[in-house]
DRENDO-1510 file (C-alpha; in Angstrom, 1 decimal, always signed):
<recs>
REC; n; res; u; v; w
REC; 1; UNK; +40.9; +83.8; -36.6 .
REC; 2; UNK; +37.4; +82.6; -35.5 .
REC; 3; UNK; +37.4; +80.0; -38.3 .
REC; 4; UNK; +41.0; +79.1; -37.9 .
REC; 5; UNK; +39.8; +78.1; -33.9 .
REC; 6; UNK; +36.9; +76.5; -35.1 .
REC; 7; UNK; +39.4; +73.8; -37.7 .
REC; 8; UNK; +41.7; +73.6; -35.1 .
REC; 9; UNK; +38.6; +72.4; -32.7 .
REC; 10; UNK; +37.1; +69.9; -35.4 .
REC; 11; UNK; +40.9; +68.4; -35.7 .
REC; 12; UNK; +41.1; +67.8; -32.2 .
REC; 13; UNK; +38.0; +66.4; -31.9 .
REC; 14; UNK; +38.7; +63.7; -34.9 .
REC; 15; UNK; +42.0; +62.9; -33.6 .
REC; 16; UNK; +40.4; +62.2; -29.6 .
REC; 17; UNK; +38.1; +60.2; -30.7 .
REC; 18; UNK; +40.0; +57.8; -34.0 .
REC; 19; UNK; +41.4; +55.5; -31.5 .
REC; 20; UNK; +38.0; +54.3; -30.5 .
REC; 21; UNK; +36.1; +54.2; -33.7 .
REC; 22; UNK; +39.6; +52.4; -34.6 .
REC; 23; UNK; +39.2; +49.5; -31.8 .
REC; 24; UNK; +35.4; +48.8; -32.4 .
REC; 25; UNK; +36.2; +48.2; -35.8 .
REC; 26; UNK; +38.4; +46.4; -35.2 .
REC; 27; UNK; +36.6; +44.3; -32.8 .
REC; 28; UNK; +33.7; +43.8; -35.3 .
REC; 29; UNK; +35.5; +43.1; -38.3 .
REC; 30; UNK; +37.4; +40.4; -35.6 .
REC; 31; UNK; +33.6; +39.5; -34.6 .
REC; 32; UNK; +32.7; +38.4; -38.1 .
REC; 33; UNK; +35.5; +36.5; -39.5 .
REC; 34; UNK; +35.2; +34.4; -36.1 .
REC; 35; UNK; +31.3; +34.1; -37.1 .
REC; 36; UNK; +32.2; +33.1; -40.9 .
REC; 37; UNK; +35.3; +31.0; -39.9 .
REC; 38; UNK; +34.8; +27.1; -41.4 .
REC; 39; UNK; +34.6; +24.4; -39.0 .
REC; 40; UNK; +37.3; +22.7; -37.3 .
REC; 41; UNK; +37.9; +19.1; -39.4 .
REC; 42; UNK; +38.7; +16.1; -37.5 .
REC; 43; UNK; +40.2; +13.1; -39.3 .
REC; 44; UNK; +38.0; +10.2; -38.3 .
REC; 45; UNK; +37.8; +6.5; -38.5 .
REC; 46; UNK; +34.9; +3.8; -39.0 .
REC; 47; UNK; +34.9; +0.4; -36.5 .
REC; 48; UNK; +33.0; -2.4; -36.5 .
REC; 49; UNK; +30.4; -2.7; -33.6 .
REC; 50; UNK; +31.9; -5.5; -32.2 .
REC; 51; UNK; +34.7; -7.5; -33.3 .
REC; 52; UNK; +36.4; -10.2; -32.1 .
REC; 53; UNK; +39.5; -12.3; -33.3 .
REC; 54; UNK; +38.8; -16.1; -32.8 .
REC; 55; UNK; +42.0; -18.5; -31.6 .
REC; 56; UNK; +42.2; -22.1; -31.2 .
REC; 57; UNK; +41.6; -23.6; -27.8 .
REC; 58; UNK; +42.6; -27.5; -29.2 .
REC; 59; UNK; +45.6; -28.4; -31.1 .
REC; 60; UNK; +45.2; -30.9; -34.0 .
REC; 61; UNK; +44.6; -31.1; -37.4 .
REC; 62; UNK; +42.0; -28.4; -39.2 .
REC; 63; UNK; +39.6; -31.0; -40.9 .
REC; 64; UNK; +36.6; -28.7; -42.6 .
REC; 65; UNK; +37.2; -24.8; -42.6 .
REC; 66; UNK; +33.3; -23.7; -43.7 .
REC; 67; UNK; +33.4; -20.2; -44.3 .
REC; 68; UNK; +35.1; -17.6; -46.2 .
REC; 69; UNK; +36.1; -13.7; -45.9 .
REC; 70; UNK; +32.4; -11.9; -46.1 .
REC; 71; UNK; +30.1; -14.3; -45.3 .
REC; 72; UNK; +27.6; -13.6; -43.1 .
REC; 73; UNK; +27.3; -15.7; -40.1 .
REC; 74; UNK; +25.1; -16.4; -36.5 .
REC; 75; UNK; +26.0; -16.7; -33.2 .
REC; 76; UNK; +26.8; -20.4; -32.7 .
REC; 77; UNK; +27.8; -21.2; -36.2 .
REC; 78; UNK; +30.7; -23.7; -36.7 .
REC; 79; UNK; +33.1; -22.0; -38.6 .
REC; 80; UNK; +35.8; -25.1; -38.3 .
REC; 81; UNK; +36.3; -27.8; -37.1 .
REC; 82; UNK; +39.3; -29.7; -35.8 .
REC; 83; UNK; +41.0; -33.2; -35.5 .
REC; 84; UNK; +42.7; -34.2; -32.4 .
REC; 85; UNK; +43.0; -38.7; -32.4 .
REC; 86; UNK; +44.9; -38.4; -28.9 .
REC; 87; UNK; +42.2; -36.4; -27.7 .
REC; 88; UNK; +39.6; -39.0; -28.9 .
REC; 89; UNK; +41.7; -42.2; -28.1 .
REC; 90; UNK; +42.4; -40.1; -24.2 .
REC; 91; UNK; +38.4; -40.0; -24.1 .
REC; 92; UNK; +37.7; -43.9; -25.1 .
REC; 93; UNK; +40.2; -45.2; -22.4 .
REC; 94; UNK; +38.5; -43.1; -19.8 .
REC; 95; UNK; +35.2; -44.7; -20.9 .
REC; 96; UNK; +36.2; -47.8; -20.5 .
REC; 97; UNK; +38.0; -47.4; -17.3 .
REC; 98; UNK; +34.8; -46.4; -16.0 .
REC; 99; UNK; +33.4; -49.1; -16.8 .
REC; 100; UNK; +35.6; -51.1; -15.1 .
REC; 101; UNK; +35.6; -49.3; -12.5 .
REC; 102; UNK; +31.4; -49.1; -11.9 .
REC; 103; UNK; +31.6; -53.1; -11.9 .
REC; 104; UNK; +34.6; -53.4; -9.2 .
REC; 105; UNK; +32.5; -51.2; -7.0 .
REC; 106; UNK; +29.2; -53.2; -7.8 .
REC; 107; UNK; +31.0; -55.9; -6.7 .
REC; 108; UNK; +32.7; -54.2; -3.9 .
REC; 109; UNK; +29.4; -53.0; -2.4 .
REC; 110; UNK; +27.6; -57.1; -2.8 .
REC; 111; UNK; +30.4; -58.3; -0.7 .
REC; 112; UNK; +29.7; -55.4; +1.9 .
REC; 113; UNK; +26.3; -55.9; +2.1 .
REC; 114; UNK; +27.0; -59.7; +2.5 .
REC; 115; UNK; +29.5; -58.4; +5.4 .
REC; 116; UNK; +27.1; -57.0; +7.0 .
REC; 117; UNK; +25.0; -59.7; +7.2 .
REC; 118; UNK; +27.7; -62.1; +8.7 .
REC; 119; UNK; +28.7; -59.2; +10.8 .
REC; 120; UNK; +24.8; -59.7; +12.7 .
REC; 121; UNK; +25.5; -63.4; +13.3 .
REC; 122; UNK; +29.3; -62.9; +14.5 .
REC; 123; UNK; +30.6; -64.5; +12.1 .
REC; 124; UNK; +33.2; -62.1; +10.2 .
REC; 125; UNK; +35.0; -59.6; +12.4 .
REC; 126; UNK; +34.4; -55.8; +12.8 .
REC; 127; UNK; +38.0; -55.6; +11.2 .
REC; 128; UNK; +37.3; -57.3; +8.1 .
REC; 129; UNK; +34.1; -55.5; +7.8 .
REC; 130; UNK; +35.5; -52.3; +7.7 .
REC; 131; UNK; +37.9; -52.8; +5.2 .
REC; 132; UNK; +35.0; -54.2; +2.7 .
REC; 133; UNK; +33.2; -50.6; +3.9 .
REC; 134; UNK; +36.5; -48.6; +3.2 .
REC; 135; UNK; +36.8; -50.8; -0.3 .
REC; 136; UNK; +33.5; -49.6; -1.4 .
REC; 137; UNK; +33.9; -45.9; -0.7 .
REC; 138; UNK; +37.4; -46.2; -2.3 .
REC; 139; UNK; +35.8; -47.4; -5.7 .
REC; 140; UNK; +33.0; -44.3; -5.3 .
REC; 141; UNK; +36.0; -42.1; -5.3 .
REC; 142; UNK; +37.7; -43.5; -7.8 .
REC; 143; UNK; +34.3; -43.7; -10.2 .
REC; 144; UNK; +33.9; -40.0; -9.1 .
REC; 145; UNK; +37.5; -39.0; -10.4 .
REC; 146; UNK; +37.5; -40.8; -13.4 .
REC; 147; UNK; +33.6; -39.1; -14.8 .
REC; 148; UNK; +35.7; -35.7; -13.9 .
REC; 149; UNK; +38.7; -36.7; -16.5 .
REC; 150; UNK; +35.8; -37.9; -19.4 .
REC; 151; UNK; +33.7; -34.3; -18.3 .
REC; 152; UNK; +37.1; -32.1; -18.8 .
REC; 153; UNK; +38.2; -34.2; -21.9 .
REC; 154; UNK; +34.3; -33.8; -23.4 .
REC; 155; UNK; +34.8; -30.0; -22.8 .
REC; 156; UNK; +38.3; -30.2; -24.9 .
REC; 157; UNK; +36.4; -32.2; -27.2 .
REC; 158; UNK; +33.9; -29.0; -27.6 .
REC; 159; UNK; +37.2; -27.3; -28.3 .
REC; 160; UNK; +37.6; -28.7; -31.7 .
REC; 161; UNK; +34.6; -26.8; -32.9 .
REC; 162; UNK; +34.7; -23.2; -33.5 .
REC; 163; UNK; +32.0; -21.3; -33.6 .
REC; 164; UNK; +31.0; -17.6; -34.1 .
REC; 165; UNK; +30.1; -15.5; -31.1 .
REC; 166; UNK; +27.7; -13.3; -32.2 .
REC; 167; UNK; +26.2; -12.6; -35.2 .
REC; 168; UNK; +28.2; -10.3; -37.7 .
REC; 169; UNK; +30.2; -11.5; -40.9 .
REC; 170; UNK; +33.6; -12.9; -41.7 .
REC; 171; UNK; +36.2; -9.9; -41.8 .
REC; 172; UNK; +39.6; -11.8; -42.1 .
REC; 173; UNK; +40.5; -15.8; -42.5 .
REC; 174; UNK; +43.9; -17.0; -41.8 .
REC; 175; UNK; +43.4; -20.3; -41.8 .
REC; 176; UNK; +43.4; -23.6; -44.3 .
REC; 177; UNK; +42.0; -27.0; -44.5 .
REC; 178; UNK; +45.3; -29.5; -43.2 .
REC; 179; UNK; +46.5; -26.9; -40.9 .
REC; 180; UNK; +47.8; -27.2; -37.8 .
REC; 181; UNK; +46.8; -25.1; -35.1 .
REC; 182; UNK; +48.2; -25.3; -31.4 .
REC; 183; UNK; +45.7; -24.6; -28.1 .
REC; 184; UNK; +45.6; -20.8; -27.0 .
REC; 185; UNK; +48.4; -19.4; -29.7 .
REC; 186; UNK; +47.2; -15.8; -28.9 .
REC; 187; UNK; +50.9; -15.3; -30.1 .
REC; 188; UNK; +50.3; -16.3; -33.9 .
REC; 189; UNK; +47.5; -15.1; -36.0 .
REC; 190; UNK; +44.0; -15.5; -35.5 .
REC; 191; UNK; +41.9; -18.0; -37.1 .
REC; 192; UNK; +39.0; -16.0; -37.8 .
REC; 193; UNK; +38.1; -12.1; -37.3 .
REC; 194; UNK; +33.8; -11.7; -36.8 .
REC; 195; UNK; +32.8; -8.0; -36.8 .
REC; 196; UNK; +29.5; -7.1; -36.2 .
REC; 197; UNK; +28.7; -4.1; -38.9 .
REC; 198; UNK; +25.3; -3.3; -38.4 .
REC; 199; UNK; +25.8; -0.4; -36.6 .
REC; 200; UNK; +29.4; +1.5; -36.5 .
REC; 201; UNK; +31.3; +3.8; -34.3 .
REC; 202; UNK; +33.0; +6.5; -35.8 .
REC; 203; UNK; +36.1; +7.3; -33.8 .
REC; 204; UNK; +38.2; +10.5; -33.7 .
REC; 205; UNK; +40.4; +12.1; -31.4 .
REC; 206; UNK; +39.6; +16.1; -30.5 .
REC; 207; UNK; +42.7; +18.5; -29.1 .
REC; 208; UNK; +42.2; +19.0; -25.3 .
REC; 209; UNK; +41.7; +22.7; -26.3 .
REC; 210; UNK; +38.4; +22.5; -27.9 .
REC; 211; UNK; +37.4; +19.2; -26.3 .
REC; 212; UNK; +35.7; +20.9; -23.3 .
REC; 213; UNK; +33.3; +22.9; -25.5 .
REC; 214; UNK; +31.8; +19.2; -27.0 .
REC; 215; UNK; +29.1; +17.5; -25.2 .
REC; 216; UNK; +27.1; +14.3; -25.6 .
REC; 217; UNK; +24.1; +15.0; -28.0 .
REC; 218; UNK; +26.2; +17.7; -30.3 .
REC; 219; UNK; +25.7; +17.6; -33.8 .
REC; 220; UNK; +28.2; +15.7; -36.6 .
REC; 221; UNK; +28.6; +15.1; -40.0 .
REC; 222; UNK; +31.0; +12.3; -41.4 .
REC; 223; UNK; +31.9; +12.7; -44.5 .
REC; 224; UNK; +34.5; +10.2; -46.6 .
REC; 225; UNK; +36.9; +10.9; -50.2 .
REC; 226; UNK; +35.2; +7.7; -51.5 .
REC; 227; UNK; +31.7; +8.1; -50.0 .
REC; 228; UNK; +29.2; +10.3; -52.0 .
REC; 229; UNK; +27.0; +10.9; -49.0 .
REC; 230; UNK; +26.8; +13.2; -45.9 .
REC; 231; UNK; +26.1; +11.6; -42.3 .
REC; 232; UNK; +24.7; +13.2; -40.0 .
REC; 233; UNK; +24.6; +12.0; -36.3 .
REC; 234; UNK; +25.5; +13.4; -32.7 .
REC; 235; UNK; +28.1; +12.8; -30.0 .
REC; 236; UNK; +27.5; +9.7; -28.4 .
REC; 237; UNK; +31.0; +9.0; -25.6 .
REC; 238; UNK; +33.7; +11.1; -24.5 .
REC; 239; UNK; +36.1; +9.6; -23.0 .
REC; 240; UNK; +37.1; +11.3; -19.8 .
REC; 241; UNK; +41.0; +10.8; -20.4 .
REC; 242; UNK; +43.3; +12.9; -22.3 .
REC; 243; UNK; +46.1; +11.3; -24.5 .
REC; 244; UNK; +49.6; +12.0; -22.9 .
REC; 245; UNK; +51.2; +11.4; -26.1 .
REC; 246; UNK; +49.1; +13.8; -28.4 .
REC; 247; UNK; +46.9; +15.8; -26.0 .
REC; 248; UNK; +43.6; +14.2; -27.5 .
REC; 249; UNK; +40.5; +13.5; -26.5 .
REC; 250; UNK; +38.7; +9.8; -27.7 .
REC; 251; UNK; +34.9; +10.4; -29.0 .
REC; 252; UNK; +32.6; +8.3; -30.6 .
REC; 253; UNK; +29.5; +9.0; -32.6 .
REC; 254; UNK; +27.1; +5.8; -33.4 .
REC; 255; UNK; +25.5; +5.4; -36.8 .
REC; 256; UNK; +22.7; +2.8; -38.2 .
REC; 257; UNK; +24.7; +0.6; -41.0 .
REC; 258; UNK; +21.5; -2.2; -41.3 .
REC; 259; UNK; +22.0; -1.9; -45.5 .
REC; 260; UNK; +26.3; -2.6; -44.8 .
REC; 261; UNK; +26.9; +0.0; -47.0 .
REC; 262; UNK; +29.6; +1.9; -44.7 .
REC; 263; UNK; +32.7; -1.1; -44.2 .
REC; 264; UNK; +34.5; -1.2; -41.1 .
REC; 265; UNK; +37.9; +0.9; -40.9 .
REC; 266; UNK; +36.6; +3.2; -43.6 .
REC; 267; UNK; +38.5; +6.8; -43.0 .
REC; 268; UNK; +37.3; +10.3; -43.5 .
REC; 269; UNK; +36.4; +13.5; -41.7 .
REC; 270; UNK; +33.8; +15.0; -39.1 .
REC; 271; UNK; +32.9; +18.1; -38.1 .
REC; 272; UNK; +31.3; +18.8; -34.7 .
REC; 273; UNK; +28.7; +21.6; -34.5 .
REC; 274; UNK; +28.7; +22.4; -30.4 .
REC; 275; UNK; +25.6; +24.1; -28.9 .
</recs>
Protein backbone atom coordinates (compact mmCIF):
# COMPACT_ATOMS: atom_id res chain seq x y z
CA UNK A 1 0.00 0.00 0.00
CA UNK A 2 2.74 2.44 0.99
CA UNK A 3 4.36 2.20 -2.48
CA UNK A 4 1.02 2.16 -4.32
CA UNK A 5 0.46 5.90 -2.36
CA UNK A 6 3.73 6.89 -3.19
CA UNK A 7 3.04 6.17 -7.50
CA UNK A 8 -0.21 7.55 -7.03
CA UNK A 9 1.63 10.88 -5.50
CA UNK A 10 4.51 10.95 -8.25
CA UNK A 11 1.36 10.81 -10.97
CA UNK A 12 -0.26 13.60 -9.57
CA UNK A 13 2.54 15.59 -9.26
CA UNK A 14 3.47 15.07 -13.21
CA UNK A 15 0.13 15.58 -14.31
CA UNK A 16 -0.18 19.29 -11.95
CA UNK A 17 2.57 20.42 -13.25
CA UNK A 18 2.61 19.20 -17.55
CA UNK A 19 0.54 22.13 -18.44
CA UNK A 20 3.23 24.45 -17.46
CA UNK A 21 6.37 22.84 -18.62
CA UNK A 22 3.89 22.42 -21.77
CA UNK A 23 3.38 26.44 -22.24
CA UNK A 24 7.09 27.53 -21.63
CA UNK A 25 7.91 25.26 -24.26
CA UNK A 26 5.92 26.31 -26.11
CA UNK A 27 6.65 29.88 -25.66
CA UNK A 28 10.46 29.27 -26.33
CA UNK A 29 10.24 27.14 -29.19
CA UNK A 30 7.61 30.27 -30.36
CA UNK A 31 10.66 32.57 -29.10
CA UNK A 32 13.17 31.06 -31.47
CA UNK A 33 11.55 30.60 -34.72
CA UNK A 34 10.53 34.46 -34.36
CA UNK A 35 14.50 34.96 -33.63
CA UNK A 36 15.43 32.78 -36.85
CA UNK A 37 12.49 33.98 -38.96
CA UNK A 38 14.09 35.68 -42.47
CA UNK A 39 13.51 39.25 -43.11
CA UNK A 40 10.55 40.79 -44.47
CA UNK A 41 11.38 41.49 -48.46
CA UNK A 42 10.09 44.61 -49.94
CA UNK A 43 9.99 44.95 -53.77
CA UNK A 44 11.80 48.13 -54.54
CA UNK A 45 12.48 50.54 -57.32
CA UNK A 46 15.59 52.70 -58.51
CA UNK A 47 14.84 56.71 -59.61
CA UNK A 48 16.90 59.09 -61.00
CA UNK A 49 17.96 61.95 -58.67
CA UNK A 50 16.32 64.40 -60.48
CA UNK A 51 14.52 64.20 -63.70
CA UNK A 52 12.74 66.37 -65.62
CA UNK A 53 10.80 66.11 -69.03
CA UNK A 54 11.68 69.15 -71.32
CA UNK A 55 8.54 70.67 -73.61
CA UNK A 56 8.59 73.35 -76.09
CA UNK A 57 7.75 76.84 -75.13
CA UNK A 58 7.93 78.17 -79.19
CA UNK A 59 6.29 76.65 -82.03
CA UNK A 60 8.20 76.36 -85.36
CA UNK A 61 10.24 74.25 -87.13
CA UNK A 62 13.08 71.88 -85.20
CA UNK A 63 16.23 73.06 -87.20
CA UNK A 64 19.39 71.16 -85.25
CA UNK A 65 18.42 68.50 -82.62
CA UNK A 66 22.25 67.99 -80.98
CA UNK A 67 21.97 65.22 -78.74
CA UNK A 68 21.04 61.70 -78.53
CA UNK A 69 19.56 59.07 -75.77
CA UNK A 70 22.80 58.74 -73.18
CA UNK A 71 24.72 61.51 -73.72
CA UNK A 72 25.93 63.22 -70.96
CA UNK A 73 25.03 66.79 -70.79
CA UNK A 74 25.48 70.35 -68.51
CA UNK A 75 23.25 72.63 -67.20
CA UNK A 76 22.78 75.24 -69.92
CA UNK A 77 23.51 73.08 -72.88
CA UNK A 78 21.40 73.55 -76.09
CA UNK A 79 19.96 70.46 -76.78
CA UNK A 80 17.81 72.06 -79.94
CA UNK A 81 17.12 74.54 -81.42
CA UNK A 82 14.08 75.83 -83.28
CA UNK A 83 12.80 77.96 -86.33
CA UNK A 84 10.04 80.36 -86.00
CA UNK A 85 10.32 83.23 -89.42
CA UNK A 86 7.05 84.92 -87.97
CA UNK A 87 8.67 85.26 -84.84
CA UNK A 88 11.84 86.85 -86.45
CA UNK A 89 9.96 88.88 -89.21
CA UNK A 90 7.38 90.09 -85.67
CA UNK A 91 10.85 91.11 -84.07
CA UNK A 92 12.37 93.16 -87.30
CA UNK A 93 9.12 95.28 -87.62
CA UNK A 94 9.18 96.21 -84.03
CA UNK A 95 12.85 97.33 -84.62
CA UNK A 96 12.10 99.46 -87.05
CA UNK A 97 9.04 100.94 -85.59
CA UNK A 98 11.24 102.02 -82.90
CA UNK A 99 13.12 103.65 -84.86
CA UNK A 100 10.69 105.49 -86.25
CA UNK A 101 9.26 106.19 -83.41
CA UNK A 102 12.76 107.56 -81.38
CA UNK A 103 12.99 110.13 -84.48
CA UNK A 104 9.22 111.44 -84.32
CA UNK A 105 9.75 112.15 -80.68
CA UNK A 106 13.39 113.75 -81.40
CA UNK A 107 11.56 115.78 -83.44
CA UNK A 108 8.60 116.20 -81.26
CA UNK A 109 10.71 117.38 -78.31
CA UNK A 110 12.99 120.26 -80.91
CA UNK A 111 9.74 121.80 -81.64
CA UNK A 112 8.78 121.88 -77.78
CA UNK A 113 11.79 123.28 -76.82
CA UNK A 114 11.46 125.87 -79.69
CA UNK A 115 7.81 126.41 -78.02
CA UNK A 116 9.08 127.21 -75.11
CA UNK A 117 11.16 129.76 -76.27
CA UNK A 118 8.36 131.61 -78.19
CA UNK A 119 6.17 130.93 -75.30
CA UNK A 120 8.82 133.66 -73.16
CA UNK A 121 8.38 136.26 -75.83
CA UNK A 122 4.45 135.79 -76.24
CA UNK A 123 4.57 134.82 -79.24
CA UNK A 124 2.82 131.17 -79.43
CA UNK A 125 -0.10 130.63 -77.07
CA UNK A 126 -0.14 128.58 -73.81
CA UNK A 127 -2.67 126.31 -75.90
CA UNK A 128 -0.44 125.52 -78.55
CA UNK A 129 2.36 124.90 -76.21
CA UNK A 130 0.75 122.34 -74.42
CA UNK A 131 -0.25 120.30 -77.14
CA UNK A 132 3.61 120.25 -78.49
CA UNK A 133 4.27 119.22 -74.44
CA UNK A 134 1.45 116.49 -74.61
CA UNK A 135 2.98 115.40 -78.30
CA UNK A 136 6.25 114.76 -76.73
CA UNK A 137 5.15 112.68 -73.79
CA UNK A 138 2.79 110.84 -76.16
CA UNK A 139 5.91 109.59 -78.33
CA UNK A 140 7.82 108.59 -74.80
CA UNK A 141 4.92 106.40 -74.21
CA UNK A 142 4.65 105.09 -77.32
CA UNK A 143 8.72 104.42 -77.54
CA UNK A 144 8.20 102.88 -73.98
CA UNK A 145 5.45 100.36 -75.33
CA UNK A 146 7.06 99.41 -78.36
CA UNK A 147 10.88 98.39 -76.48
CA UNK A 148 8.23 96.24 -74.20
CA UNK A 149 6.87 94.19 -77.52
CA UNK A 150 10.88 93.78 -78.87
CA UNK A 151 11.81 92.71 -74.88
CA UNK A 152 8.77 89.96 -74.79
CA UNK A 153 9.42 88.85 -78.46
CA UNK A 154 13.51 88.63 -77.60
CA UNK A 155 12.36 86.36 -74.58
CA UNK A 156 10.23 84.18 -77.17
CA UNK A 157 13.11 84.36 -79.24
CA UNK A 158 15.17 82.59 -76.17
CA UNK A 159 12.30 80.12 -76.53
CA UNK A 160 13.71 78.58 -79.59
CA UNK A 161 16.69 77.27 -77.78
CA UNK A 162 16.37 74.42 -75.43
CA UNK A 163 18.64 73.82 -73.06
CA UNK A 164 19.38 71.29 -70.25
CA UNK A 165 18.51 72.25 -66.65
CA UNK A 166 20.94 70.71 -64.69
CA UNK A 167 23.53 68.49 -65.36
CA UNK A 168 22.54 64.73 -65.80
CA UNK A 169 22.34 62.67 -69.16
CA UNK A 170 19.82 62.18 -71.95
CA UNK A 171 17.29 59.43 -70.77
CA UNK A 172 14.57 59.53 -73.60
CA UNK A 173 14.44 61.71 -77.09
CA UNK A 174 11.20 62.05 -78.89
CA UNK A 175 12.00 64.40 -81.20
CA UNK A 176 13.50 64.77 -84.97
CA UNK A 177 15.26 67.28 -87.07
CA UNK A 178 12.07 68.91 -89.44
CA UNK A 179 9.57 68.54 -86.67
CA UNK A 180 7.13 70.53 -85.71
CA UNK A 181 6.63 71.36 -82.24
CA UNK A 182 3.71 73.66 -80.90
CA UNK A 183 4.35 76.24 -77.60
CA UNK A 184 3.55 74.53 -74.11
CA UNK A 185 2.09 70.96 -75.66
CA UNK A 186 2.38 69.41 -72.04
CA UNK A 187 -0.37 67.27 -73.76
CA UNK A 188 1.88 65.42 -76.34
CA UNK A 189 5.22 63.93 -75.54
CA UNK A 190 8.18 65.43 -74.27
CA UNK A 191 11.07 66.57 -76.27
CA UNK A 192 13.71 65.51 -74.03
CA UNK A 193 13.83 63.52 -70.53
CA UNK A 194 17.37 64.74 -68.43
CA UNK A 195 17.81 62.56 -65.35
CA UNK A 196 20.44 63.27 -63.06
CA UNK A 197 21.94 59.68 -62.03
CA UNK A 198 24.72 60.32 -59.87
CA UNK A 199 23.06 59.56 -56.89
CA UNK A 200 19.64 57.45 -56.75
CA UNK A 201 16.70 56.95 -54.55
CA UNK A 202 15.52 53.66 -54.05
CA UNK A 203 11.79 53.70 -53.54
CA UNK A 204 9.53 51.14 -51.87
CA UNK A 205 6.36 51.10 -50.22
CA UNK A 206 6.23 49.33 -46.38
CA UNK A 207 2.58 47.85 -44.97
CA UNK A 208 1.29 50.34 -42.36
CA UNK A 209 1.76 47.31 -39.93
CA UNK A 210 5.45 47.21 -39.76
CA UNK A 211 5.92 50.78 -40.94
CA UNK A 212 5.95 52.18 -37.38
CA UNK A 213 8.80 49.94 -36.24
CA UNK A 214 11.24 51.73 -39.27
CA UNK A 215 13.05 54.89 -38.48
CA UNK A 216 15.35 57.31 -40.36
CA UNK A 217 18.98 55.92 -40.03
CA UNK A 218 17.89 51.99 -40.10
CA UNK A 219 19.87 49.67 -41.92
CA UNK A 220 19.10 48.33 -45.81
CA UNK A 221 20.29 46.21 -48.30
CA UNK A 222 19.16 46.48 -52.08
CA UNK A 223 19.70 43.76 -53.88
CA UNK A 224 18.59 43.27 -57.87
CA UNK A 225 17.99 39.60 -60.27
CA UNK A 226 20.41 41.21 -62.71
CA UNK A 227 22.81 42.97 -60.27
CA UNK A 228 25.70 40.75 -58.78
CA UNK A 229 26.21 43.03 -55.88
CA UNK A 230 24.80 43.87 -52.35
CA UNK A 231 24.03 47.57 -51.31
CA UNK A 232 24.02 48.51 -48.30
CA UNK A 233 22.62 51.95 -47.10
CA UNK A 234 20.03 53.27 -44.39
CA UNK A 235 16.61 54.90 -44.29
CA UNK A 236 16.82 58.20 -45.49
CA UNK A 237 12.55 59.74 -45.76
CA UNK A 238 9.42 58.37 -44.62
CA UNK A 239 6.73 59.82 -45.78
CA UNK A 240 4.25 60.66 -43.14
CA UNK A 241 1.06 59.51 -45.27
CA UNK A 242 -0.32 56.21 -45.64
CA UNK A 243 -1.70 54.95 -49.02
CA UNK A 244 -5.53 54.68 -49.01
CA UNK A 245 -5.45 52.37 -51.77
CA UNK A 246 -2.87 49.81 -50.48
CA UNK A 247 -2.22 50.73 -46.87
CA UNK A 248 1.52 51.59 -47.64
CA UNK A 249 3.97 53.59 -46.49
CA UNK A 250 6.48 55.65 -49.16
CA UNK A 251 10.33 55.34 -48.03
CA UNK A 252 13.36 56.28 -49.66
CA UNK A 253 16.91 55.16 -49.11
CA UNK A 254 19.82 57.33 -51.01
CA UNK A 255 22.79 55.70 -52.56
CA UNK A 256 26.17 57.17 -54.23
CA UNK A 257 25.90 56.12 -58.16
CA UNK A 258 29.19 58.62 -59.28
CA UNK A 259 30.59 55.32 -61.52
CA UNK A 260 26.57 55.14 -63.34
CA UNK A 261 26.67 51.74 -62.79
CA UNK A 262 23.01 51.32 -61.14
CA UNK A 263 20.45 52.85 -64.21
CA UNK A 264 17.47 54.61 -63.27
CA UNK A 265 14.11 52.42 -62.86
CA UNK A 266 16.19 49.40 -62.13
CA UNK A 267 13.82 46.95 -59.85
CA UNK A 268 14.69 44.62 -57.14
CA UNK A 269 14.32 44.01 -53.34
CA UNK A 270 15.35 45.50 -49.83
CA UNK A 271 15.31 44.36 -46.65
CA UNK A 272 15.17 46.75 -43.64
CA UNK A 273 17.01 45.80 -40.51
CA UNK A 274 15.15 48.09 -37.67
CA UNK A 275 17.03 48.88 -34.37
Amino acid sequence: MPANKLILATLATLIANWPLQSLADSVSRDSATFESQPMTVIPAITRAWKMADLHSRATGIVDEVYVEIGDAVSRGDVLLTINDPILDTELRILLAELKEAEAEHKLNELNFNRSERLREDNLISASDNDRLQAKVEKSEAFIDAIKAKIARKKLQQAFLTVRAPFDGHVINREVEKGDLVMSDDKAGAALFKIADLRRLRIQYRVPQGVSYQIDNGDGVEFTAKSYNKLLNTSVSLISKDIDESFGTVLMESWIDNESLELPSGLRGEVAISAK
